[in-house]
C-alpha positions as CSV (number, residue, x, y, z in Angstrom):
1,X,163.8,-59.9,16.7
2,X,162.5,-56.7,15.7
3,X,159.1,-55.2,16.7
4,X,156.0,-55.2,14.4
5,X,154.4,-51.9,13.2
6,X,151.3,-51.5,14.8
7,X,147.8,-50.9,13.6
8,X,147.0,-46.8,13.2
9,X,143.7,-46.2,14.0
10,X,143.9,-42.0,13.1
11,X,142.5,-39.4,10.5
12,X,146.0,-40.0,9.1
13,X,145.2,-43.9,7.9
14,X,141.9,-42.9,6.5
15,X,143.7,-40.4,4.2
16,X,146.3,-42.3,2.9
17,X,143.6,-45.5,2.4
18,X,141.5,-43.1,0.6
19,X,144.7,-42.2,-1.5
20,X,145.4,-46.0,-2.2
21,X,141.7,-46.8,-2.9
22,X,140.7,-44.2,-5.4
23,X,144.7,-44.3,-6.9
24,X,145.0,-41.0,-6.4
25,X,148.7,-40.9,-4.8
26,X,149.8,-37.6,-6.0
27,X,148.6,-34.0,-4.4
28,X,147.7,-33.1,-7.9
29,X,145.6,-35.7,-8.5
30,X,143.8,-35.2,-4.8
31,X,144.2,-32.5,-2.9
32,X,144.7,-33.1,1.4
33,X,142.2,-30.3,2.0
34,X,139.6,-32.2,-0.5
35,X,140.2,-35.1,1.0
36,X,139.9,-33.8,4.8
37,X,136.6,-32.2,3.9
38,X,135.4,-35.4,2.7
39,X,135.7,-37.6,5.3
40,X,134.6,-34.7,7.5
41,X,131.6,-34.6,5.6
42,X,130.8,-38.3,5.8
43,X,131.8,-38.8,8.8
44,X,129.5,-35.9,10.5
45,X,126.5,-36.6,7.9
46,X,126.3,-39.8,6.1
47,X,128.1,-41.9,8.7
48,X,125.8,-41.1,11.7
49,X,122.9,-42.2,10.1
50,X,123.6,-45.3,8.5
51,X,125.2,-46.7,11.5
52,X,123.1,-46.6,15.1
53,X,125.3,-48.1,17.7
54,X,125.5,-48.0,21.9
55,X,128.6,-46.3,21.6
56,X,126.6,-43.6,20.2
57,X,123.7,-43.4,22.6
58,X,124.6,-40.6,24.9
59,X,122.0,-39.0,27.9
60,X,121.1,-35.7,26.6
61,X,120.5,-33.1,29.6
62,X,118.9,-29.9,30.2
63,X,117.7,-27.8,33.0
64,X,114.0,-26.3,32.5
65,X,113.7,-23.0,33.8
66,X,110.7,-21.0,35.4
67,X,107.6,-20.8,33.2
68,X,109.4,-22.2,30.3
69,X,107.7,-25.0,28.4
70,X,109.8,-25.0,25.3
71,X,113.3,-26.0,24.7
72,X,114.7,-26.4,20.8
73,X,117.4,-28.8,20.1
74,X,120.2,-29.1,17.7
75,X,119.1,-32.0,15.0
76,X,122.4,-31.7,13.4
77,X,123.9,-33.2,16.7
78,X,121.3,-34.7,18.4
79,X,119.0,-37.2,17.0
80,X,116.8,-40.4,17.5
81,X,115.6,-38.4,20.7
82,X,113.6,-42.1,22.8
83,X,112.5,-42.7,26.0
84,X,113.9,-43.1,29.1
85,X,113.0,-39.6,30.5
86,X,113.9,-38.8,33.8
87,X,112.8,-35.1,35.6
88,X,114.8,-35.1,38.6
89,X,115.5,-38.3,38.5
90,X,111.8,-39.6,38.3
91,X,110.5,-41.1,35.6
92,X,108.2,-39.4,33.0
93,X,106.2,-40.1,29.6
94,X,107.7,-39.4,26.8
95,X,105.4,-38.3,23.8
96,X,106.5,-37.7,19.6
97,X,102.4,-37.6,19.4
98,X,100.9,-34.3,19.5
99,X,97.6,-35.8,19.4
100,X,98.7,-37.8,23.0
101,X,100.2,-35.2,24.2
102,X,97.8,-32.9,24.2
103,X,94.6,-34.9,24.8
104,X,96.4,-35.1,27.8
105,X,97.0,-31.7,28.5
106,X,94.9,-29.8,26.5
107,X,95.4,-26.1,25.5
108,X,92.0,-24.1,26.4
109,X,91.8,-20.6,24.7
110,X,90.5,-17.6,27.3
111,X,88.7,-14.9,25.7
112,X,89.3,-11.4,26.9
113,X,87.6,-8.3,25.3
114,X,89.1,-5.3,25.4
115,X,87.8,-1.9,23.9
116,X,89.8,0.9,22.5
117,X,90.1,3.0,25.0
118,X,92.5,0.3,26.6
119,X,95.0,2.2,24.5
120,X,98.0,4.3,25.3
121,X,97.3,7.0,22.6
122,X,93.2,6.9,23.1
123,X,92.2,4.6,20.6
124,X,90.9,7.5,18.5
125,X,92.9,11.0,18.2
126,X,90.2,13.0,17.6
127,X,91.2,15.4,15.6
128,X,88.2,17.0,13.7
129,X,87.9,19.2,10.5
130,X,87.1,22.6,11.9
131,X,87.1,24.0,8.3
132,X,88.4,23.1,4.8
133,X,92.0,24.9,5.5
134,X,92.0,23.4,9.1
135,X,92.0,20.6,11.8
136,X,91.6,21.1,15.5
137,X,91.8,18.3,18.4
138,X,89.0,17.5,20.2
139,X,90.3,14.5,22.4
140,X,93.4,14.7,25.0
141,X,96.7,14.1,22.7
142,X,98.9,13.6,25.6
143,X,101.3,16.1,24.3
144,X,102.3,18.7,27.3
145,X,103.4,22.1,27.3
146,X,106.9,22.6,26.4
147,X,107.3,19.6,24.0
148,X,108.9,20.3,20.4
149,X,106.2,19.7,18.0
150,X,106.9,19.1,14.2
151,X,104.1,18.6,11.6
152,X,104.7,18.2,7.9
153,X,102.2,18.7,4.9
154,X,100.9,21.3,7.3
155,X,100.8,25.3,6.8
156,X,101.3,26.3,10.3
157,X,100.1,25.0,14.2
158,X,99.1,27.0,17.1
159,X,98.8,24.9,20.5
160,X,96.1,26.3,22.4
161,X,96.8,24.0,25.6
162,X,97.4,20.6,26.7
163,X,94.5,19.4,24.9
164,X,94.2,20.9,21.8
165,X,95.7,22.7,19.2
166,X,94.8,23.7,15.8
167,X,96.7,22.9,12.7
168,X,96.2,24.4,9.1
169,X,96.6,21.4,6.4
170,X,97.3,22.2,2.7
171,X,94.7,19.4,1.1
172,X,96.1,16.4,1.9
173,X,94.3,13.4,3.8
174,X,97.3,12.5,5.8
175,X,100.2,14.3,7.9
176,X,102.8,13.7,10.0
177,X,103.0,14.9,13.5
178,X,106.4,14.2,15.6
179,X,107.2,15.4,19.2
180,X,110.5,15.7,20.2
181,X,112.1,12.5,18.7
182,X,109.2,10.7,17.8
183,X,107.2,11.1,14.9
184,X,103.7,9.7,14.7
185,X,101.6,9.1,11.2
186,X,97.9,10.7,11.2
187,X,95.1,9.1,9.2
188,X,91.5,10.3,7.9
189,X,88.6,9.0,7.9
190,X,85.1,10.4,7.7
191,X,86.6,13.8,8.1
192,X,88.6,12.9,11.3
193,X,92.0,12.7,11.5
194,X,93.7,9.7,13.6
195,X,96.9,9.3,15.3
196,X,98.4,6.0,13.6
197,X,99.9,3.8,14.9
198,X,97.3,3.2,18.0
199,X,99.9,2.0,21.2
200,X,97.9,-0.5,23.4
201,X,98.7,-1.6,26.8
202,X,97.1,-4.5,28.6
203,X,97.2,-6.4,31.7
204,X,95.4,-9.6,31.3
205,X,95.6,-12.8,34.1
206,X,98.3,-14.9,33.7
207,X,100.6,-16.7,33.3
208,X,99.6,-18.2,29.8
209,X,101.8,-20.8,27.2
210,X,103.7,-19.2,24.7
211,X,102.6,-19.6,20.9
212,X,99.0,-19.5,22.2
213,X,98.3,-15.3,22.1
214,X,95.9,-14.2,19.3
215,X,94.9,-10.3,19.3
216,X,92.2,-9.9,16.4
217,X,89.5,-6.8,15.9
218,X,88.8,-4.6,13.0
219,X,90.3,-1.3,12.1
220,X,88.7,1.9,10.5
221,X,88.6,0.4,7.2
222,X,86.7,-2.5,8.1
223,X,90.1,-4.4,8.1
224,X,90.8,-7.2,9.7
225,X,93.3,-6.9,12.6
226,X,95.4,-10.3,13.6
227,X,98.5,-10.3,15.8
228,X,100.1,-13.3,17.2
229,X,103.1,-14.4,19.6
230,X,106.5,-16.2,18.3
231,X,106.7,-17.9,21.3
232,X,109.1,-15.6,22.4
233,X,108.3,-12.6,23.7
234,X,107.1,-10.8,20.4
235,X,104.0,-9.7,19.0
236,X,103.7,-10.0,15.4
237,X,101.9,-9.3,12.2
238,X,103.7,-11.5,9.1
239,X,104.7,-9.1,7.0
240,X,104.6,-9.8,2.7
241,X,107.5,-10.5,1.0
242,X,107.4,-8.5,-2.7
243,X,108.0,-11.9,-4.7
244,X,106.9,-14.8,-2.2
245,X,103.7,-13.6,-1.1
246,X,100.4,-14.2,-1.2
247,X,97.6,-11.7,-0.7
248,X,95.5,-11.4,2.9
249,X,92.1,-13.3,2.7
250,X,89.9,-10.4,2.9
251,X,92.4,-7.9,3.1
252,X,91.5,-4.5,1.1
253,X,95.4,-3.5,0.9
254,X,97.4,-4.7,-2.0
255,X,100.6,-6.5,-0.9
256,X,103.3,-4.0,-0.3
257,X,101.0,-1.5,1.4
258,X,102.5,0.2,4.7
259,X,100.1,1.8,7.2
260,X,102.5,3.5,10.7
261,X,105.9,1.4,9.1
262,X,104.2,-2.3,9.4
263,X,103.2,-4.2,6.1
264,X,99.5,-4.8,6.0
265,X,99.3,-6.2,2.6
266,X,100.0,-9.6,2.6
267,X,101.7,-12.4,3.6
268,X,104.5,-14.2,2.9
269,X,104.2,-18.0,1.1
270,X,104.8,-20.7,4.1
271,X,108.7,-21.9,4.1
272,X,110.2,-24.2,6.6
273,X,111.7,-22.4,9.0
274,X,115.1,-24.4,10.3
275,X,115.8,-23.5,13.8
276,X,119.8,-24.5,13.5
277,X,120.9,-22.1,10.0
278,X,118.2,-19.4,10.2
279,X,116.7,-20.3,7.0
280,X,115.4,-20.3,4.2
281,X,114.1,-16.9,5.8
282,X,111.1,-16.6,3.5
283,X,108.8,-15.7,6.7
284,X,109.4,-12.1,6.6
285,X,107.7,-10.8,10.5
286,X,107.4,-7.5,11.9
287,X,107.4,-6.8,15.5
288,X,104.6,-4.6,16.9
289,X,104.9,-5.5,20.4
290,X,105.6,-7.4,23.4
291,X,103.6,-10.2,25.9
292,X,104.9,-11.3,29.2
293,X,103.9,-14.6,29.8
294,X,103.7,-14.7,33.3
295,X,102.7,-11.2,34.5
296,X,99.8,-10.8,31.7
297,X,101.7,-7.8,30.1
298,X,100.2,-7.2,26.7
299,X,101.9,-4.1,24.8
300,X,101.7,-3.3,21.1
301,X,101.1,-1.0,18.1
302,X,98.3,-1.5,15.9
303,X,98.6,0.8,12.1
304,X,95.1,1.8,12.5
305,X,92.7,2.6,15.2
306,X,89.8,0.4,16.1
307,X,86.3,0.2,13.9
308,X,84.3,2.9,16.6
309,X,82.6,0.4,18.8
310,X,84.1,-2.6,17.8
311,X,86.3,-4.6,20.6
312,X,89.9,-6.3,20.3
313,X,89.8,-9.4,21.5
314,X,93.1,-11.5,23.0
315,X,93.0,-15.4,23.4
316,X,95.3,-16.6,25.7
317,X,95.9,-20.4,27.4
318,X,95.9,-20.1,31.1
319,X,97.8,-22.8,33.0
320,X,99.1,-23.9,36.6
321,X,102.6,-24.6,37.5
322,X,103.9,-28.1,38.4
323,X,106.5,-30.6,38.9
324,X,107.1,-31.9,35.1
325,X,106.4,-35.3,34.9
326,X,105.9,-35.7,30.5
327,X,107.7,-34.2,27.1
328,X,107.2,-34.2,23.8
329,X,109.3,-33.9,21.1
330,X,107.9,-32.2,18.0
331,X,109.5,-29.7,15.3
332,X,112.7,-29.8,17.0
333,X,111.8,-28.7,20.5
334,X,111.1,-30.7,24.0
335,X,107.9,-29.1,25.2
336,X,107.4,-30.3,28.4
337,X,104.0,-30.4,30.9
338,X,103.3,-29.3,33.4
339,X,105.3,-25.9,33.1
340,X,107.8,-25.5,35.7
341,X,107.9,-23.2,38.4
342,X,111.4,-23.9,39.5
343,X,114.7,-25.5,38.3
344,X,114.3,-29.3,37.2
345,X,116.8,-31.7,35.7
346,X,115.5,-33.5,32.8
347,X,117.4,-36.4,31.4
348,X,116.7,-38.3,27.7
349,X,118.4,-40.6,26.0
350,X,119.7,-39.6,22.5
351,X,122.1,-40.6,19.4
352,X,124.5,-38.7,19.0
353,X,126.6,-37.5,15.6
354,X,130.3,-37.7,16.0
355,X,132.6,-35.0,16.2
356,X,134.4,-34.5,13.1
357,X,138.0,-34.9,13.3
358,X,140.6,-31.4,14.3
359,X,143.8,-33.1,13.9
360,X,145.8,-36.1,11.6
361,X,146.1,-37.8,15.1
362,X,142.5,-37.9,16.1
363,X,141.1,-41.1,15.9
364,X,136.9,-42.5,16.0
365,X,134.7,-43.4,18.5
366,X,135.8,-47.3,17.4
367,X,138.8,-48.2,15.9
368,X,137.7,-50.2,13.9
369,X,135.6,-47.3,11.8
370,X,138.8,-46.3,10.1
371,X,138.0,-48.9,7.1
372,X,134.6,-48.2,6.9
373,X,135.3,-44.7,6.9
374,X,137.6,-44.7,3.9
375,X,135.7,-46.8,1.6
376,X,132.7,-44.7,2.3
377,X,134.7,-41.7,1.3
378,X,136.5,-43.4,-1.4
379,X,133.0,-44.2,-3.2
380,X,131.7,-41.0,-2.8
381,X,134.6,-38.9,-4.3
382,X,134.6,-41.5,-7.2
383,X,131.0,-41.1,-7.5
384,X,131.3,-37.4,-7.5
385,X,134.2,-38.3,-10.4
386,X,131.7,-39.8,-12.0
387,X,133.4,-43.2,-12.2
388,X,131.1,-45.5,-11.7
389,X,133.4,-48.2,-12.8
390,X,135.3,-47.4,-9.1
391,X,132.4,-47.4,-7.5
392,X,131.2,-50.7,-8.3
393,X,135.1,-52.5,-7.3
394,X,134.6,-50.5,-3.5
395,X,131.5,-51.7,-3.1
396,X,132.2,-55.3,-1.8
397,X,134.6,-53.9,0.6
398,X,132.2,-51.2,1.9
399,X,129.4,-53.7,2.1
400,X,131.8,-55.9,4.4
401,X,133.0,-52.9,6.6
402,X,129.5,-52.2,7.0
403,X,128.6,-55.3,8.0
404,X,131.6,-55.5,10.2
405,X,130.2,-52.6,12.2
406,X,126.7,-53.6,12.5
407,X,128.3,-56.7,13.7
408,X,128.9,-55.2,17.1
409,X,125.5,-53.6,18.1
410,X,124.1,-57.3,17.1
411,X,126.6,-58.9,19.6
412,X,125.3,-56.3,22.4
413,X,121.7,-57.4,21.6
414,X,121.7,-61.1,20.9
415,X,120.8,-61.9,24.4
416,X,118.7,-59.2,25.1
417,X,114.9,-59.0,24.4
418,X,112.9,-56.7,23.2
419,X,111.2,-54.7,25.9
420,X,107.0,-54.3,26.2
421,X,104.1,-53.9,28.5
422,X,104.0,-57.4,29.7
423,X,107.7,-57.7,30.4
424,X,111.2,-56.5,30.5
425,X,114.1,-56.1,28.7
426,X,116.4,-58.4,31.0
427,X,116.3,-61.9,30.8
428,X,115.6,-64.7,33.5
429,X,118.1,-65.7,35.4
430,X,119.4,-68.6,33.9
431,X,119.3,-67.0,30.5
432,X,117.3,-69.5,28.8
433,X,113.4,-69.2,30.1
434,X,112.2,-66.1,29.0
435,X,108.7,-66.9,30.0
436,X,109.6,-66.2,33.4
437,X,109.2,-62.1,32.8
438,X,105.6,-62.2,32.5
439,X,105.4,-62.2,36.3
């Protein structure tokens, strides 16, 4: 009596059904390596989302760390984020509503004013037309004695002390002036020369959320100055891109103009930004500075000074640490409340997209996917082909294999109820009165 060959359940069965369904037996006719990047392909992205079984569902788990709110996932991996949550092993609300979320915790703006002279440089370098043929400071500099100073467009410079120095210009309205290393851009205006760009350095109250910092004022020109946070650290004016941008409402610059290195001309045209690939990239930033959430620290570079007795104002959302207890998830990220002051675990439940397959010997989650894999793949390389004639005789046999699969998840369900706020999801139990889980 000899033994029966047994069922293969590997990558290698799927490619040689593939072979058999699309009569392609020959290398020539379909290459390995086409046929490996196809299944891959639906196997990792059609597969996952036509088919939603428990042998999918996985606990996704992350640890929340101090004063950190926000925490972006990987869509490509993880999706069908649902409740349960658990923090710690308690359970929480889960939210995919902003509106619920946040009518719950709300996000109050604090208004601080700050005037110029907050800045590093002085707000305004006072530096003051003496005569036509010259400019002499009239306001500290903060240059000492002993730097190496380097001016161009400029005749010649005498320091007279710490404070001021006079510089001969040769009819221009703007200069450079660098010490040591660094190199600074002066401005006029009104017959007084600025240092640009204007350095500002502010400690305001916190801690306050991230993506909530908005520094606005108005420069010299009447300009309108308006820098916000990524939610990461940086301060930032959107720069314009030369062929997707749109002009500033209000702004007198014409898109492309640079004032101290940053683009003050315009901004770019809204793109979706995608987290996971980096792209499409059309939201061209510039970083002017830095914010510390939880100390307060404010620290960046404007291009021009402040409108003379105007004030910068900086909105910021105060909060008070806590235990988190709810989550929502929005534009990829968890955002959880309250913020954390210490370590938590935070459990969801989540579907998960398979792994695609390394080796010939790797097999699926289920077994049984190996047909439903290969006629999925099958159609799709004859569709690509353009034969719909093949399509149409795989169709029947994907339709079954599809059904096939769904089959399981029903047989996991079919005695299990649906789950609301008058009962559970288990059943009575002798199985039969369901009644009896409305008390």
């Amino acid at each position: 009596m000899s033994i029966l060959v047994q069922a293969n359940s590997t990558y290698a069965q799927i490619e040689q059904n593939i072979r058999e369904l699309t009569a392609s037996a020959s290398e020539a006719s379909l290459s390995t390596a086409y046929i490996q990047q196809r299944v891959n392909t639906f196997y990792n992205s059609d597969f996952p989302y036509a088919i939603k079984v428990d042998q999918m569902r996985s606990v996704y788990t992350f640890y929340t760390q101090p004063y950190i709110d926000r925490y972006p996932i990987d869509v490509n991996n993880i999706q069908g984020v649902r409740s349960p949550l658990y923090v710690d092993g308690i359970g929480g609300f889960f939210y995919k509503d902003r509106d619920e979320f946040y009518r719950m915790f709300p996000r109050w703006p604090t208004l601080f004013n700050q005037f110029g002279a907050t800045s590093a440089t002085g707000g305004i370098f006072g530096i003051t037309n003496a005569n036509p043929g010259s400019v002499t400071t009239t306001l500290p500099h903060g240059l000492t004695t002993g730097n190496t100073i380097y001016i161009t467009n400029v005749v010649g410079m005498t320091q007279v002390n710490n404070n001021s120095f006079l510089i001969t210009v040769t009819g221009v309205n703007t200069f450079t002036i660098g010490v040591d290393t660094t190199a600074y851009s002066a401005y006029v205006s009104g017959g007084t020369y600025y240092l640009t760009p204007v350095v500002f350095n502010i400690t305001l109250p916190g801690p306050f959320l991230s993506k909530e910092v908005v520094i606005g004022g108005t420069d010299i020109n009447g300009n309108p100055i308006s820098i916000a946070d990524d939610g990461n650290g940086n301060l930032q004016i959107l720069e314009a891109n030369p062929v997707d941008s749109v002009p500033v409402e209000g702004s007198l610059y014409p898109i492309g103009t640079f004032i101290g290195g940053i683009n003050v001309g315009g901004y770019p045209i809204p793109g979706m930004y995608n987290k996971n690939t980096l792209n499409p990239g059309l939201n061209i930033v510039t970083n002017v500075g830095t914010v510390n959430y939880v100390s307060g620290a404010v620290l960046f570079t404007n291009p021009l000074p402040l409108q003379a007795g105007t004030t910068l104002t900086i909105r910021v959302a105060q909060y008070q640490t806590g235990r988190p207890y709810s989550m929502l998830f929005w534009n990829n990220e968890l955002t959880i409340r309250p913020i954390p002051k210490y370590i938590h675990k935070v459990e969801i439940e989540t579907y998960l997209t398979p792994v695609q397959f390394l080796k010939t010997t790797d097999s699926p989650i289920l077994n049984q996917w190996v047909q439903y894999l290969s006629y999925g793949t099958s159609i799709e390389i004859l569709r690509l082909r353009q034969d719909m004639e093949g399509v149409n005789n795989l169709m029947e046999g994907f339709k079954r294999q599809e059904a096939l699969a769904l089959e399981r998840q029903g047989v996991e369900e079919i005695n299990q109820r649906n789950r609301t706020i008058f009962s559970g999801s288990v059943p009575s139990c002798d199985g039969n009165q369901w009644f009896r889980n409305w008390y």
